[in-house]
N, C-alpha and C positions, 0 to 999 in steps of 0.2 A: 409845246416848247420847241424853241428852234436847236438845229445839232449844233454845240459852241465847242469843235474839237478842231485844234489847230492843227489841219493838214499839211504837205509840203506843197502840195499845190494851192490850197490859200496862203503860204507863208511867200509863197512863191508871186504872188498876186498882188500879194500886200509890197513884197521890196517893189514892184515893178510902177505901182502907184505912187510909190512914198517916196521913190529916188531916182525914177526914171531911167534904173536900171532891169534888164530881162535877164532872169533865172530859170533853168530849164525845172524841172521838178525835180532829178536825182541833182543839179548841182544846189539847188534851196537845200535839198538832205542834207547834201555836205556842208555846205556852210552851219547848218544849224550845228550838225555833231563839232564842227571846228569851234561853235562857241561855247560848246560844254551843253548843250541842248542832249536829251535821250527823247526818245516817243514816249509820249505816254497814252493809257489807254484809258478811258473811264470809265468808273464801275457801273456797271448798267444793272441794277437789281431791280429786280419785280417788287412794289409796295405793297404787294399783301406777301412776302414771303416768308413762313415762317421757319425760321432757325431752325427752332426745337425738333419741326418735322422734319426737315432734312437731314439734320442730326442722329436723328431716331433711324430714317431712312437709311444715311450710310453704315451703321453699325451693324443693323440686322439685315438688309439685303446686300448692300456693295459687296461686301466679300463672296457672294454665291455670283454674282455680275461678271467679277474681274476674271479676265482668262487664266490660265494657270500658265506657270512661265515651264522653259525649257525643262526636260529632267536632267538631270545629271547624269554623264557619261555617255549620254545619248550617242547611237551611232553617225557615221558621216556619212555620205554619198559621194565623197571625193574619192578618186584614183591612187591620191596621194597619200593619205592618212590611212592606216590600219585599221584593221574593224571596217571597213567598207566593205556593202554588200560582194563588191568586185573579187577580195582579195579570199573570200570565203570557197 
């Protein structure tokens, strides 16, 4: 199956055949967003993918995966702020 996703460079291709007007690539962007155009992206899903497994997957590993975020009150290494190693 051939890729049928409208890039700025073939949007860009196409005014230049159809009107005999040249569009650079970032100005094809803008005109498209000028016409209420966004990107879109298309869903690309594997055909055998199952849900249910991935499903299963994030529930009981993703949470051991993800990093752990900041703690709280954590110290700073700026000069500026208090609780720096500096000012001890």
């Amino acid at each position: 199956m051939e890729d049928q996703v409208w890039t700025a460079s073939r949007v860009a291709t196409l005014i230049g055949r159809k009107f005999h007007v040249s569009y650079s690539v970032s100005g094809a962007t803008r005109l498209i967003h000028r016409l209420g155009f966004s990107p879109q992206a298309p869903a690309r899903r594997v055909a055998e993918r199952d849900e249910r497994a991935v499903t299963a997957w994030k529930e009981a590993t993703g949470a051991e995966v993800k990093e752990p975020g900041r703690l709280a009150g954590a110290t700073s290494a700026s000069r500026t702020k208090p609780g720096s190693p500096a000012d001890r």
